[in-house]
py3Dmol code that shows the C-alpha trace and the ligand (Angstrom):
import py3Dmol

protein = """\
ATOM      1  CA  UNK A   1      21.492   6.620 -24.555  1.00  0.00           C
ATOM      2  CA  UNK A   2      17.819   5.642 -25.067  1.00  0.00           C
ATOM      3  CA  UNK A   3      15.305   8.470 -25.472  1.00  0.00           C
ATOM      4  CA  UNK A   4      13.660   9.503 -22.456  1.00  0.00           C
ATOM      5  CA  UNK A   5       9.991   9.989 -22.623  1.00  0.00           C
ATOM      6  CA  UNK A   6       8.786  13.480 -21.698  1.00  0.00           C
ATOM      7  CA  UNK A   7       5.992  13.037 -19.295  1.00  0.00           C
ATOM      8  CA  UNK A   8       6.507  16.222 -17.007  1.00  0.00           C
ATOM      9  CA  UNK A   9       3.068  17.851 -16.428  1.00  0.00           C
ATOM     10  CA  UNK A  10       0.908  14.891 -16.695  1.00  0.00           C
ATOM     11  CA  UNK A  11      -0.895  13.071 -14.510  1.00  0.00           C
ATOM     12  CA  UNK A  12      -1.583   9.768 -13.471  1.00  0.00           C
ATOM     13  CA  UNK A  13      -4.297   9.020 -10.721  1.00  0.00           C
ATOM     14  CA  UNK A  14      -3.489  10.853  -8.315  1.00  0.00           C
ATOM     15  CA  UNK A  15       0.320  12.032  -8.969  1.00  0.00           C
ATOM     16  CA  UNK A  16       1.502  14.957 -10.297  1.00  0.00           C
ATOM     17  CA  UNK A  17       4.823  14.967 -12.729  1.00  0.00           C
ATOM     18  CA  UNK A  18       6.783  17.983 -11.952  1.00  0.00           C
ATOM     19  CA  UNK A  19      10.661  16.992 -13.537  1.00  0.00           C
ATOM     20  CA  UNK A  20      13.047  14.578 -14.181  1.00  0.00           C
ATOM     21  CA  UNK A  21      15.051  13.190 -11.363  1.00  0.00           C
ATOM     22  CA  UNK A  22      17.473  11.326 -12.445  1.00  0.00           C
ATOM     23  CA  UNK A  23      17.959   8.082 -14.316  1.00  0.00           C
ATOM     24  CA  UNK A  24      18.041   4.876 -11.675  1.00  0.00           C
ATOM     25  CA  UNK A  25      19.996   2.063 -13.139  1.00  0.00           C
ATOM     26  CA  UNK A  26      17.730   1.849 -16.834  1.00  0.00           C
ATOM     27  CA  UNK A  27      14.895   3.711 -15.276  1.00  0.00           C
ATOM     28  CA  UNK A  28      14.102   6.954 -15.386  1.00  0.00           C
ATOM     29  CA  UNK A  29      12.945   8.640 -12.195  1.00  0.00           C
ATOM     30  CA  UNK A  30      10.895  11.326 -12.245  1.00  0.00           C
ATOM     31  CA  UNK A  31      10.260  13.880  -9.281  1.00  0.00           C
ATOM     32  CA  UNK A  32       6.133  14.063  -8.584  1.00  0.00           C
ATOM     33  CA  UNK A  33       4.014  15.337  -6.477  1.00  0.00           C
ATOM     34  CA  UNK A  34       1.002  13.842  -4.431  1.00  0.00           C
ATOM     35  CA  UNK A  35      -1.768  15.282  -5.118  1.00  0.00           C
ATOM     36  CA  UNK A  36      -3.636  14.028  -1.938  1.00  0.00           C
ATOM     37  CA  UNK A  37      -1.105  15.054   0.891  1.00  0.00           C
ATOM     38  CA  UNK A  38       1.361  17.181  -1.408  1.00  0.00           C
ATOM     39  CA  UNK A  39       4.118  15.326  -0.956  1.00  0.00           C
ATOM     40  CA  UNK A  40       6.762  15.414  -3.190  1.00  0.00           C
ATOM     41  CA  UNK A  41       8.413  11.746  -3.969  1.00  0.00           C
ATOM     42  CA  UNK A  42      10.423   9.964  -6.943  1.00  0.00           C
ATOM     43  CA  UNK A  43       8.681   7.190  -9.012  1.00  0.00           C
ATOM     44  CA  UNK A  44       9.956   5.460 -12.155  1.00  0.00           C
ATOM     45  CA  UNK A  45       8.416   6.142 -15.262  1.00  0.00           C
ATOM     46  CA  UNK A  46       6.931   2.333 -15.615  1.00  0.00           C
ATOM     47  CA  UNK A  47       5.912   2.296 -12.093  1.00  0.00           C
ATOM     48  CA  UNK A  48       3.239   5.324 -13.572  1.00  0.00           C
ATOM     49  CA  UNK A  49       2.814   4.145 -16.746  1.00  0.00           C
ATOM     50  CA  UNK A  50       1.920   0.700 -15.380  1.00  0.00           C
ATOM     51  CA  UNK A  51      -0.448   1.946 -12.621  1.00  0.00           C
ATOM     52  CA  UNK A  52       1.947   0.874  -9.805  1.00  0.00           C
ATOM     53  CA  UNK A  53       1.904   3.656  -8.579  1.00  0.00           C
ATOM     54  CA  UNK A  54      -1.137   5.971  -7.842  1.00  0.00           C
ATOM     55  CA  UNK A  55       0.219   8.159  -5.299  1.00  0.00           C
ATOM     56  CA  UNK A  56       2.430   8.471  -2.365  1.00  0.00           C
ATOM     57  CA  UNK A  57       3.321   5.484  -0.280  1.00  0.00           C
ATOM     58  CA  UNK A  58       0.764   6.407   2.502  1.00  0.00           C
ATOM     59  CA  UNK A  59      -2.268   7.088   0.691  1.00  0.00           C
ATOM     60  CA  UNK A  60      -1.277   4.811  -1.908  1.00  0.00           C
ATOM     61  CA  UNK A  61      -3.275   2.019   0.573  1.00  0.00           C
ATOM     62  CA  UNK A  62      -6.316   0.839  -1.207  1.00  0.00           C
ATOM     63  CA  UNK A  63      -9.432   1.470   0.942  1.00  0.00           C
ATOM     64  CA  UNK A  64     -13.294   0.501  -0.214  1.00  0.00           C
ATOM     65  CA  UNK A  65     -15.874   2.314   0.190  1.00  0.00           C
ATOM     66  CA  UNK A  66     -17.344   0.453   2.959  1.00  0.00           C
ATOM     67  CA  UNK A  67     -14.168   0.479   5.143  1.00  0.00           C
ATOM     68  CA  UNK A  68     -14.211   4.496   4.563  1.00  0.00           C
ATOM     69  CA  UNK A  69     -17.518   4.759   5.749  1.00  0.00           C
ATOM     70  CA  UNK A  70     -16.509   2.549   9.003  1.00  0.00           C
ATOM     71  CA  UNK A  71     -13.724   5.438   9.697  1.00  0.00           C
ATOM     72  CA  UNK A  72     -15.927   8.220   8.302  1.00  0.00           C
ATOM     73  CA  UNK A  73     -18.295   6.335  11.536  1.00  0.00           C
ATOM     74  CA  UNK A  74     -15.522   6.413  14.093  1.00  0.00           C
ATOM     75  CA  UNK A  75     -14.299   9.937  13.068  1.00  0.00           C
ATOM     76  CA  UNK A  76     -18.063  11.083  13.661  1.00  0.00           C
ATOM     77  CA  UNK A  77     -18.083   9.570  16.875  1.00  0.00           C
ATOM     78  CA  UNK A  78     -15.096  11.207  17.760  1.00  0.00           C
ATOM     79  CA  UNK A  79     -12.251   8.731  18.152  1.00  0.00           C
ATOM     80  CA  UNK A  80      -8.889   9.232  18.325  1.00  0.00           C
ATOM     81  CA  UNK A  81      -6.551   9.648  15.071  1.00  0.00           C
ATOM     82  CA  UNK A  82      -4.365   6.888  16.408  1.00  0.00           C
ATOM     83  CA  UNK A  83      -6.577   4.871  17.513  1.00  0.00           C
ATOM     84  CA  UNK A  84      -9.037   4.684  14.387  1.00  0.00           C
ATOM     85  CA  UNK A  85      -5.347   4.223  12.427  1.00  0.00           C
ATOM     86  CA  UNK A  86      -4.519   1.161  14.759  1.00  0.00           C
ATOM     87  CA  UNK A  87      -7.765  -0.180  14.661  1.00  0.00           C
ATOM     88  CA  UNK A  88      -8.312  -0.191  10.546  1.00  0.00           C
ATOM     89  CA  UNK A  89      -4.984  -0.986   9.817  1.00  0.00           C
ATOM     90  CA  UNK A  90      -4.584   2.189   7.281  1.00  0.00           C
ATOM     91  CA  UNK A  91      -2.285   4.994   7.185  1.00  0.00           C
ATOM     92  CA  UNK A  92      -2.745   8.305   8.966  1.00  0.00           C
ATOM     93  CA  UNK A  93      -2.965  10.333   6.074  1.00  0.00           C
ATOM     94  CA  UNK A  94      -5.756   8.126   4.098  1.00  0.00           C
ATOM     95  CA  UNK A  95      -7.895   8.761   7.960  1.00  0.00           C
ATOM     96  CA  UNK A  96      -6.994  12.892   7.674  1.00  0.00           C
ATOM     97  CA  UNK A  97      -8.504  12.608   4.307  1.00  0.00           C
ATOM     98  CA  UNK A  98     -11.617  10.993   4.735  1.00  0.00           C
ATOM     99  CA  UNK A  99     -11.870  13.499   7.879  1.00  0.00           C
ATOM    100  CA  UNK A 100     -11.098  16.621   5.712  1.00  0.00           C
ATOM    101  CA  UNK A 101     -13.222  15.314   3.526  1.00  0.00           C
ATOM    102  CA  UNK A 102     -15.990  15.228   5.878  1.00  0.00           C
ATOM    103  CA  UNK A 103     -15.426  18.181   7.082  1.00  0.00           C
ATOM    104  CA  UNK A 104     -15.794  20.176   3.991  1.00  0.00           C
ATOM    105  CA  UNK A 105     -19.465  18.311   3.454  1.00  0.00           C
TER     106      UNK A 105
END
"""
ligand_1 = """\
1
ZN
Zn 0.221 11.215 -0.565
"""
view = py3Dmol.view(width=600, height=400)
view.addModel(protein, "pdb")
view.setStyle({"model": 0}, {"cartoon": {"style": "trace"}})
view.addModel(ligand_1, "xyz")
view.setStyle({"model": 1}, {"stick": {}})
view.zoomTo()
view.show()
């Protein structure tokens, strides 16, 4: 059995290691948590140590900063959840964080 490297506690980007999972085939799969919508979800141990994976699935979209200002703009001017999702193409939660975001401003 190969040594498993202890990485529970750490973090990388924007996950949170809490245990070990389970091995998956060679990998091992840890059990994290998403620090931007606390969601808890499994990710191999190369997918974080390679930078594949920076958070959940549905913040994990990449958004500039000029595209976050265009929904922090439609969020001002009071548009629809749904609608500034369809429009932008992004996923609800990355929209409910630029909006908490504002909020707290
Ligand atoms: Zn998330």
């Amino acid at each position: 059995m190969s040594k498993r490297v202890d990485i529970k506690n750490q973090i990388f980007n924007d996950i949170y290691v809490l245990e070990f999972d389970k091995n998956k085939n060679t990998q091992a799969s840890w059990k994290c948590l998403c620090m931007c919508c606390n969601k808890v979800i499994l990710v191999t141990y190369s997918n974080l140590k390679n930078g594949n994976t920076k958070s959940c699935a549905s913040c994990g979209q990449k958004i500039s900063n000029g595209l976050e200002q265009d929904i922090l703009c439609d969020i001002k001017k009071g548009d629809k959840i749904a609608h500034i999702v369809k429009k932008h193409k992004v996923g609800r939660s990355v929209v409910y964080r630029i909006k908490k975001k504002f909020e707290s401003v």
